[in-house]
CHARMM-style PDB file with segment names, atoms N, HN, CA, C and O in Angstrom:
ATOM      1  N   UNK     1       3.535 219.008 170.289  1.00  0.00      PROA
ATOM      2  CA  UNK     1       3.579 218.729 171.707  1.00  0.00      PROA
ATOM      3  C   UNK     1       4.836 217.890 171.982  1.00  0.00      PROA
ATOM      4  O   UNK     1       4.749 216.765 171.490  1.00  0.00      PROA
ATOM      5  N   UNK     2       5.919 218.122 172.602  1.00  0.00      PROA
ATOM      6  HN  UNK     2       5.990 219.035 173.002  1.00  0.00      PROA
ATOM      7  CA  UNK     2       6.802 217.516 173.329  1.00  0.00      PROA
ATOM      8  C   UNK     2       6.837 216.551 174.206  1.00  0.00      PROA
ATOM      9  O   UNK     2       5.878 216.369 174.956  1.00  0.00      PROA
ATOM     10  N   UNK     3       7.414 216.150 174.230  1.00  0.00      PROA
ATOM     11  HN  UNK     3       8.193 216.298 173.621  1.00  0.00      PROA
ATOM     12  CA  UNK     3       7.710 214.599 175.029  1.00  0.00      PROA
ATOM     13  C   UNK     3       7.382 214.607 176.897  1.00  0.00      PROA
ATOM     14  O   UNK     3       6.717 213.912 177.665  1.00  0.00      PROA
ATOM     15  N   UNK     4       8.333 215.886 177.026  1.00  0.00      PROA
ATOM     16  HN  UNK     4       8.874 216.451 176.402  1.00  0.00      PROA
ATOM     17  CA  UNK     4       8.748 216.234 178.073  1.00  0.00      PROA
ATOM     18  C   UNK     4       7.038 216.736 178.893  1.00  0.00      PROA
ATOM     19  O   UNK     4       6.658 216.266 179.965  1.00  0.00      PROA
ATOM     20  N   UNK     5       6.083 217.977 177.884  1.00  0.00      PROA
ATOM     21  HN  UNK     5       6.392 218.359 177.013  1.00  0.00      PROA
ATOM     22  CA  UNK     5       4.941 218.289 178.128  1.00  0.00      PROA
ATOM     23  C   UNK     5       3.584 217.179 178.273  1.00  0.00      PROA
ATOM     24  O   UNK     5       2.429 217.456 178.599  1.00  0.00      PROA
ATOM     25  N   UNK     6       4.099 216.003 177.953  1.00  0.00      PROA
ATOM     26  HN  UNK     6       5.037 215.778 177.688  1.00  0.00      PROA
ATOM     27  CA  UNK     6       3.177 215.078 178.234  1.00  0.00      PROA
ATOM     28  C   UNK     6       3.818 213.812 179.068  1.00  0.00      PROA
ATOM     29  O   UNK     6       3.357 212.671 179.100  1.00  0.00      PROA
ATOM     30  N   UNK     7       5.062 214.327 179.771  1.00  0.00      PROA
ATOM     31  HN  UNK     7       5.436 215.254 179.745  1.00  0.00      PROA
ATOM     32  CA  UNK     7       5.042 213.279 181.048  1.00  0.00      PROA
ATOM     33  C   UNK     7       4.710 214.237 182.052  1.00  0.00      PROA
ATOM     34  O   UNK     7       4.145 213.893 183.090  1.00  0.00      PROA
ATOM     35  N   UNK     8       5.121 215.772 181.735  1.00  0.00      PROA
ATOM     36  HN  UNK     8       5.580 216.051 180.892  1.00  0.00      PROA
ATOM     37  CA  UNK     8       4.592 216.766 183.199  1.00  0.00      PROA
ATOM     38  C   UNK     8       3.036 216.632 183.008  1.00  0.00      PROA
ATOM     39  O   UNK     8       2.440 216.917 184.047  1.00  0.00      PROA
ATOM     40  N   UNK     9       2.275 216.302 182.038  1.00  0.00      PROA
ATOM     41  HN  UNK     9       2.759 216.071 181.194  1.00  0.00      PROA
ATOM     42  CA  UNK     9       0.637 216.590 182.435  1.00  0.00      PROA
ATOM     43  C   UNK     9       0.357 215.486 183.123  1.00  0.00      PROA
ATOM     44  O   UNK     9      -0.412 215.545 184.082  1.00  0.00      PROA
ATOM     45  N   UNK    10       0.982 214.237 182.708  1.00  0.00      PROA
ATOM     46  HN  UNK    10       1.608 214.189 181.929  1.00  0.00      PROA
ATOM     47  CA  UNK    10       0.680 212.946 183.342  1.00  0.00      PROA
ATOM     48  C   UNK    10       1.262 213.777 185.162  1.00  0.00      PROA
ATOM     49  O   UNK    10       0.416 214.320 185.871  1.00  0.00      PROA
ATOM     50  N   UNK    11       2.206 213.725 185.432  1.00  0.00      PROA
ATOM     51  HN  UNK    11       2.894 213.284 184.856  1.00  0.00      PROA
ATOM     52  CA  UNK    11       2.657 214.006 186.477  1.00  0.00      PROA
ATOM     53  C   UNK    11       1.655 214.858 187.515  1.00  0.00      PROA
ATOM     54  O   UNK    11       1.266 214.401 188.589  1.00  0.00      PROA
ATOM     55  N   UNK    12       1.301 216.219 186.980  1.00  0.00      PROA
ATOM     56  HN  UNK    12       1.617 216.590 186.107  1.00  0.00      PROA
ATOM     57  CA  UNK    12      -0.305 217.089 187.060  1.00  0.00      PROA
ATOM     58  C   UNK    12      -0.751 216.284 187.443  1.00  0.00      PROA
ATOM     59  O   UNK    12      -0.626 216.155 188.661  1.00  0.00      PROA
ATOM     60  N   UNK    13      -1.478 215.323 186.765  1.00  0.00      PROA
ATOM     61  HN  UNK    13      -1.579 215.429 185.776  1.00  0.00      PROA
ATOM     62  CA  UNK    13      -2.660 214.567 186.749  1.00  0.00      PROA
ATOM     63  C   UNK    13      -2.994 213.525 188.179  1.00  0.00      PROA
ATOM     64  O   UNK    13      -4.047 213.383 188.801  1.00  0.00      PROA
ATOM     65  N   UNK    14      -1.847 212.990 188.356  1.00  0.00      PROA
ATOM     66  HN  UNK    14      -0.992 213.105 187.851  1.00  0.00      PROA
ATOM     67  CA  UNK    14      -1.523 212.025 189.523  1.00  0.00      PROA
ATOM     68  C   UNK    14      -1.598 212.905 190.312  1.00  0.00      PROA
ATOM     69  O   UNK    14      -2.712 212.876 190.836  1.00  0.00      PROA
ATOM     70  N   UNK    15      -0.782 213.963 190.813  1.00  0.00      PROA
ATOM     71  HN  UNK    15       0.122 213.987 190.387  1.00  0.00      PROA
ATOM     72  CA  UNK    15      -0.654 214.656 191.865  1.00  0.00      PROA
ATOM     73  C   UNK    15      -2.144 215.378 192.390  1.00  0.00      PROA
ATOM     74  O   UNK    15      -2.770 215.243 193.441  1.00  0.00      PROA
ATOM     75  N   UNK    16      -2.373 216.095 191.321  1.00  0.00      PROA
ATOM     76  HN  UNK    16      -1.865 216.205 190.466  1.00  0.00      PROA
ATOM     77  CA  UNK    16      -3.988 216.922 191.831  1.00  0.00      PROA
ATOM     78  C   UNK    16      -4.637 216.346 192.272  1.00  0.00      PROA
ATOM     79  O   UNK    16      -5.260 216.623 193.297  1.00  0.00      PROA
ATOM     80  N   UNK    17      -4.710 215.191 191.536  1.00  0.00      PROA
ATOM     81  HN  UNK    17      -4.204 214.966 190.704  1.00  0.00      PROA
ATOM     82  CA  UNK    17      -6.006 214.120 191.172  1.00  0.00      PROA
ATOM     83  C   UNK    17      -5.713 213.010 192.670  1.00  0.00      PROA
ATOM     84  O   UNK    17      -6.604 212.409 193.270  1.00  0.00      PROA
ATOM     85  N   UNK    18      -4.731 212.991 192.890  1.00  0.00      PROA
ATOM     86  HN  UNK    18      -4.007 213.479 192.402  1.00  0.00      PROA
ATOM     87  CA  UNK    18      -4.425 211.823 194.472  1.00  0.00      PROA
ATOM     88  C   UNK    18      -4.539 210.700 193.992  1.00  0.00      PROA
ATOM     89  O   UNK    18      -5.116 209.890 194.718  1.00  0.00      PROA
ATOM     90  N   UNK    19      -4.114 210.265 192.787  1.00  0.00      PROA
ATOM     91  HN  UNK    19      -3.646 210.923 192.197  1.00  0.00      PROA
ATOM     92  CA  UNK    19      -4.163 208.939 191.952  1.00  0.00      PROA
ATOM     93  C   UNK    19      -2.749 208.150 192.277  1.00  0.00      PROA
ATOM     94  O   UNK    19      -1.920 207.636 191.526  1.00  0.00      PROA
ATOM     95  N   UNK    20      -2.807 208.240 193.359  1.00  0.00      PROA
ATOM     96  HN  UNK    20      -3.481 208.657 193.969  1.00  0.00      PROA
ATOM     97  CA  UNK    20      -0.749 207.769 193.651  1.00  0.00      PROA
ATOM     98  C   UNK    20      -1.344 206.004 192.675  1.00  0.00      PROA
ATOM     99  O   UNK    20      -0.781 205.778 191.604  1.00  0.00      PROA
ATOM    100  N   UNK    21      -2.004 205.372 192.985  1.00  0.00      PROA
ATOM    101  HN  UNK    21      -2.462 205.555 193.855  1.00  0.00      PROA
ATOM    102  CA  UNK    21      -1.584 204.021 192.546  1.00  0.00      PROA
ATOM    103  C   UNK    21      -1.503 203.714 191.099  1.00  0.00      PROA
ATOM    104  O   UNK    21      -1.438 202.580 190.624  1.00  0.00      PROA
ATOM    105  N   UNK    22      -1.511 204.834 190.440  1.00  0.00      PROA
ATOM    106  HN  UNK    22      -1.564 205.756 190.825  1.00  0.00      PROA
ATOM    107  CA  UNK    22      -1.389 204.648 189.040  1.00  0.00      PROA
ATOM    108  C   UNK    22       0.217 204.571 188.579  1.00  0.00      PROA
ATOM    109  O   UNK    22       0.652 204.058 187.548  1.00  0.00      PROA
ATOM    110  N   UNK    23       0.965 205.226 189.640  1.00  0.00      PROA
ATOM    111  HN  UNK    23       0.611 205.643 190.477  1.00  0.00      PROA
ATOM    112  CA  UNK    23       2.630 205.205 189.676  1.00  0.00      PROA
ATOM    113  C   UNK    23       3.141 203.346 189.182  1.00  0.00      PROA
ATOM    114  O   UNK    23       3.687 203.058 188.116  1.00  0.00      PROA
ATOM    115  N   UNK    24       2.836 202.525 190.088  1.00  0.00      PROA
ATOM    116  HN  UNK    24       2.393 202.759 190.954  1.00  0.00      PROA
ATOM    117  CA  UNK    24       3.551 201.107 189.969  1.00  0.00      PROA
ATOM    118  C   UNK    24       2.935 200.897 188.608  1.00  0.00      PROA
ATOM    119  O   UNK    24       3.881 200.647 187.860  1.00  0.00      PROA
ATOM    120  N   UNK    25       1.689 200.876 187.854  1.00  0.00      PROA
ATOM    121  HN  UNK    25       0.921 201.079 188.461  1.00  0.00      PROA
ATOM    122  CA  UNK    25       1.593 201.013 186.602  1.00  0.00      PROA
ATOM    123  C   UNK    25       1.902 201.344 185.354  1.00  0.00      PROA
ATOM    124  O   UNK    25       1.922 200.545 184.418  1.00  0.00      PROA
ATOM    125  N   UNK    26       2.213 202.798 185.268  1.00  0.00      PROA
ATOM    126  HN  UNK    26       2.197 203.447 186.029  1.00  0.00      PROA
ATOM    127  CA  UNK    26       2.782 203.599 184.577  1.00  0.00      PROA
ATOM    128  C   UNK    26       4.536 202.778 184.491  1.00  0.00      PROA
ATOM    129  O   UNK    26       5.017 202.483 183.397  1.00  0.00      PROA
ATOM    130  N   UNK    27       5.445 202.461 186.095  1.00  0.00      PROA
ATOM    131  HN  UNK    27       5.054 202.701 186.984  1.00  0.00      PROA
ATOM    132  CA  UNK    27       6.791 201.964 185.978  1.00  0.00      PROA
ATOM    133  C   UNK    27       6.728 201.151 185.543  1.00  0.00      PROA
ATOM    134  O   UNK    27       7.754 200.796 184.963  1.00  0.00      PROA
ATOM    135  N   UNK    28       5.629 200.309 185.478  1.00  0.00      PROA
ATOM    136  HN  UNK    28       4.796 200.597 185.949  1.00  0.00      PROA
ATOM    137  CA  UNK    28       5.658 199.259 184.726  1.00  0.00      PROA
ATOM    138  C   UNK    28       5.652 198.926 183.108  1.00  0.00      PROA
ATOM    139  O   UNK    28       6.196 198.186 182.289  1.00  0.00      PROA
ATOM    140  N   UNK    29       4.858 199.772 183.186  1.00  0.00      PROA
ATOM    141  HN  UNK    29       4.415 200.373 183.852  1.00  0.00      PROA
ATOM    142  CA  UNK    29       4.627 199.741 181.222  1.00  0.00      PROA
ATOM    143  C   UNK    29       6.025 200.220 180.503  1.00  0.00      PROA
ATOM    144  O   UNK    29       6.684 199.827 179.540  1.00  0.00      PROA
ATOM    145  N   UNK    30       6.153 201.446 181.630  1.00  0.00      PROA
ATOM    146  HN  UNK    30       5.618 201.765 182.412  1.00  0.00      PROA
ATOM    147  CA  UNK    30       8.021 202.062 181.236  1.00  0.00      PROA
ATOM    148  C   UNK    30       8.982 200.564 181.146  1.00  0.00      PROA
ATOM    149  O   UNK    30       9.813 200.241 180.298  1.00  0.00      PROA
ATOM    150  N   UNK    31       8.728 200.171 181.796  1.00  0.00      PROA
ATOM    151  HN  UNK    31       8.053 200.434 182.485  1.00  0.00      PROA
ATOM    152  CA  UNK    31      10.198 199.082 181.924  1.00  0.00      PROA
ATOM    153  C   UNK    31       9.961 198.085 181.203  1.00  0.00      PROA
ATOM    154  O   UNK    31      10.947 197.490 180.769  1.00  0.00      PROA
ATOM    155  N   UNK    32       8.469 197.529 180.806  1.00  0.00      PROA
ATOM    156  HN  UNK    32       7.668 198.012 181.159  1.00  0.00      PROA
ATOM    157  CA  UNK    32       8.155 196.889 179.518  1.00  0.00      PROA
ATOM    158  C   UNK    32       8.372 197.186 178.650  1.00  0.00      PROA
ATOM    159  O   UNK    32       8.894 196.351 177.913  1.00  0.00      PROA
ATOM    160  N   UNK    33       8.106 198.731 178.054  1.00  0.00      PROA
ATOM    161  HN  UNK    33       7.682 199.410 178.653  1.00  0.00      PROA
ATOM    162  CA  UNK    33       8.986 198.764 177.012  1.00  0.00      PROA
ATOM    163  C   UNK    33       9.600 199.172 176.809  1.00  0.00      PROA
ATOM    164  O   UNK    33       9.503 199.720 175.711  1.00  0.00      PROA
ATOM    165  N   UNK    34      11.146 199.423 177.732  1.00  0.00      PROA
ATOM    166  HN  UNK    34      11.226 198.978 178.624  1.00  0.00      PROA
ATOM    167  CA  UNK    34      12.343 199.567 177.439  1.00  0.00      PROA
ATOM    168  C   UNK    34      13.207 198.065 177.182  1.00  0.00      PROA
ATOM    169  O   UNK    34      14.306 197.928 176.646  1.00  0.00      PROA
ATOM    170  N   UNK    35      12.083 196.754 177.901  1.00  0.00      PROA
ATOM    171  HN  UNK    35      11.190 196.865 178.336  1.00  0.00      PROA
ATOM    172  CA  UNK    35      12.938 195.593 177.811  1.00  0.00      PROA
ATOM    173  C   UNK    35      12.458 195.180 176.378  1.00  0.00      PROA
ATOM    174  O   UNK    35      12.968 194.135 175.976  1.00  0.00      PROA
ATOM    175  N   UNK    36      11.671 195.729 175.620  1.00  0.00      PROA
ATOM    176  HN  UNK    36      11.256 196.578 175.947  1.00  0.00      PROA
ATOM    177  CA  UNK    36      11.111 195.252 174.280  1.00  0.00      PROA
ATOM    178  C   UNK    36      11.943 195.846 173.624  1.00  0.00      PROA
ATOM    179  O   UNK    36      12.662 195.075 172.989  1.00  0.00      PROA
ATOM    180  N   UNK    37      12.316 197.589 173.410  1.00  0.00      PROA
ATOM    181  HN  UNK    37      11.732 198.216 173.926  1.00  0.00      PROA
ATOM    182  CA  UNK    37      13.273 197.973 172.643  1.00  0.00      PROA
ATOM    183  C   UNK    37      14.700 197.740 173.017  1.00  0.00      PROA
ATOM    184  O   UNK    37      15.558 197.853 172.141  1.00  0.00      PROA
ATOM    185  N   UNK    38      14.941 197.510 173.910  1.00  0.00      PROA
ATOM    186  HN  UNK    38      14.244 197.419 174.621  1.00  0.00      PROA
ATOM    187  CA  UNK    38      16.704 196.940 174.396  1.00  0.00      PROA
ATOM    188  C   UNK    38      16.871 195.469 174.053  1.00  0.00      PROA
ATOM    189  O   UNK    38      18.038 195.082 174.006  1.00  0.00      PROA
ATOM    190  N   UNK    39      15.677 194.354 173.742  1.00  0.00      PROA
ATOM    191  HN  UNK    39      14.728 194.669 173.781  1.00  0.00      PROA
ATOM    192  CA  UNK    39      16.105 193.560 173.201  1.00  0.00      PROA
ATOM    193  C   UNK    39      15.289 193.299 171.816  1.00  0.00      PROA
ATOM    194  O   UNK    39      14.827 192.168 171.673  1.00  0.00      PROA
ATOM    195  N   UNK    40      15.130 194.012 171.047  1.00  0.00      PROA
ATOM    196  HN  UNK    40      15.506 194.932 171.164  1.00  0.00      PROA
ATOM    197  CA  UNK    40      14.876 193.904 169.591  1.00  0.00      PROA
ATOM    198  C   UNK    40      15.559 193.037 168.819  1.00  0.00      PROA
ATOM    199  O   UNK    40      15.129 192.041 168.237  1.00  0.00      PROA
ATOM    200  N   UNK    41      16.979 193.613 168.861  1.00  0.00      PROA
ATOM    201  HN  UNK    41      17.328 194.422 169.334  1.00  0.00      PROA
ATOM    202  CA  UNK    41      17.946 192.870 168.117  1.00  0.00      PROA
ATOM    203  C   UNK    41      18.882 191.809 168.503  1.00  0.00      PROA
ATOM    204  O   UNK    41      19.568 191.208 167.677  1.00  0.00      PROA
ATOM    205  N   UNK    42      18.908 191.566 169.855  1.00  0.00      PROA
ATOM    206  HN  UNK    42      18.351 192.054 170.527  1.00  0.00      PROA
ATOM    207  CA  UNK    42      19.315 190.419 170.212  1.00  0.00      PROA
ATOM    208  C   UNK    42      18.945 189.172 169.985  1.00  0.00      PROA
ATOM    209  O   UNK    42      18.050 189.047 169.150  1.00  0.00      PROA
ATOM    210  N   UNK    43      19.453 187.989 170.586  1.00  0.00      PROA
ATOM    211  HN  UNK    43      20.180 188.091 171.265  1.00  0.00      PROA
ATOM    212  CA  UNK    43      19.199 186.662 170.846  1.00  0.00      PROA
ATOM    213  C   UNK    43      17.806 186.421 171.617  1.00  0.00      PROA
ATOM    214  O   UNK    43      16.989 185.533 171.369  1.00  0.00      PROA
ATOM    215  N   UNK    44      17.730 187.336 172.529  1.00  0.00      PROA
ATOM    216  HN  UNK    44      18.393 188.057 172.730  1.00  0.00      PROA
ATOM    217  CA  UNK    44      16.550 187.155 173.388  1.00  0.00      PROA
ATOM    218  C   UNK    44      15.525 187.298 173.096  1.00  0.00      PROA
ATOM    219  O   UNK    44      14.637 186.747 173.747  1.00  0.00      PROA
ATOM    220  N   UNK    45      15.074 188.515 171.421  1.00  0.00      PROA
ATOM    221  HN  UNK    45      15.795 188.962 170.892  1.00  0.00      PROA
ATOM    222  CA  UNK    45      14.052 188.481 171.416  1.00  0.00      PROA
ATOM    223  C   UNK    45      12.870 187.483 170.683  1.00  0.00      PROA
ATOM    224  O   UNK    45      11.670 187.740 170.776  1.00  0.00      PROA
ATOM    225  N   UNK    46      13.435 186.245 169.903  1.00  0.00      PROA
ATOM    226  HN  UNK    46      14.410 186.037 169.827  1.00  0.00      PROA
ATOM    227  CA  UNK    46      12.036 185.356 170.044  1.00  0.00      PROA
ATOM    228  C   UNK    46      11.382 184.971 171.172  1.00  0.00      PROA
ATOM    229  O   UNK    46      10.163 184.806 171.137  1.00  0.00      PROA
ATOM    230  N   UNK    47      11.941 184.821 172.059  1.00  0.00      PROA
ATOM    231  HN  UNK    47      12.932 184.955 172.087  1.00  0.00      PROA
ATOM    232  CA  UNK    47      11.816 184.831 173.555  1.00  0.00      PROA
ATOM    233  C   UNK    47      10.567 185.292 174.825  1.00  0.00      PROA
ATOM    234  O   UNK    47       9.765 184.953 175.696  1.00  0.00      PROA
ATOM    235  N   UNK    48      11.541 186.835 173.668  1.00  0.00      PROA
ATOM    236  HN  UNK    48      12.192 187.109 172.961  1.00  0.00      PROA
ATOM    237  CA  UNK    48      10.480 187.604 174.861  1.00  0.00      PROA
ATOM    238  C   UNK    48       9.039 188.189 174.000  1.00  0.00      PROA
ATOM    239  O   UNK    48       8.148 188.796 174.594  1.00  0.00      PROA
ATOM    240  N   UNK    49       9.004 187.959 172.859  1.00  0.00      PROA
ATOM    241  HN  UNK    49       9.728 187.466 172.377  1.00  0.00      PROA
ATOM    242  CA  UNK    49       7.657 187.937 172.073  1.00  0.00      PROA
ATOM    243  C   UNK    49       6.564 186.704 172.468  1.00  0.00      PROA
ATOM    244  O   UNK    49       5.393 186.759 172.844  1.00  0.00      PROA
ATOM    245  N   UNK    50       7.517 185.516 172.203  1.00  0.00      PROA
ATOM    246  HN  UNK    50       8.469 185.471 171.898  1.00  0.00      PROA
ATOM    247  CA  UNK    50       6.468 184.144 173.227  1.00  0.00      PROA
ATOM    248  C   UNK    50       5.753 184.707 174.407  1.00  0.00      PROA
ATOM    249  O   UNK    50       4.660 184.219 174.693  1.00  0.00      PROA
ATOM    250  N   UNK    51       6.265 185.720 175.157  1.00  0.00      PROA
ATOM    251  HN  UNK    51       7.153 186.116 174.925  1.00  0.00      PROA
ATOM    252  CA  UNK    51       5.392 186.442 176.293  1.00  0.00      PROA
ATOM    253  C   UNK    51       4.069 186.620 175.942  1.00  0.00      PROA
ATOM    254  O   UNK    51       3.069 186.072 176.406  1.00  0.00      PROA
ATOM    255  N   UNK    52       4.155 187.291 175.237  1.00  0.00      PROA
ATOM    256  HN  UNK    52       4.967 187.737 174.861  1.00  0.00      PROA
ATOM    257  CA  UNK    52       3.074 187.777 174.690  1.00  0.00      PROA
ATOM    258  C   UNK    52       2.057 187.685 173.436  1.00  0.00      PROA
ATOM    259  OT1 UNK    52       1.086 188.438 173.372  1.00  0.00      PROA
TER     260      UNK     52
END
């Protein structure tokens, strides 16, 4: 299964389903962890592990 085939089912899913408020969720978790893997190797990340 491809990457691509399981953001279109998610996508399906919201739309049929009229689940719009699951959107600010979903951007969210996205941008959490792109700021976890973009700062892995930096300075920042003891930092941003104390978050959590």
């Amino acid at each position: 299964m491809s990457r691509m085939s399981t953001i279109v089912e998610i996508w399906e899913f919201i739309r049929q389903r009229k689940q719009w408020w699951l959107i600010p969720i979903l951007l969210f978790l996205v941008s959490l962890g792109a700021l976890l893997v973009l700062t892995e190797g930096s300075a920042l990340a003891p930092f941003i592990y104390t978050l959590f």
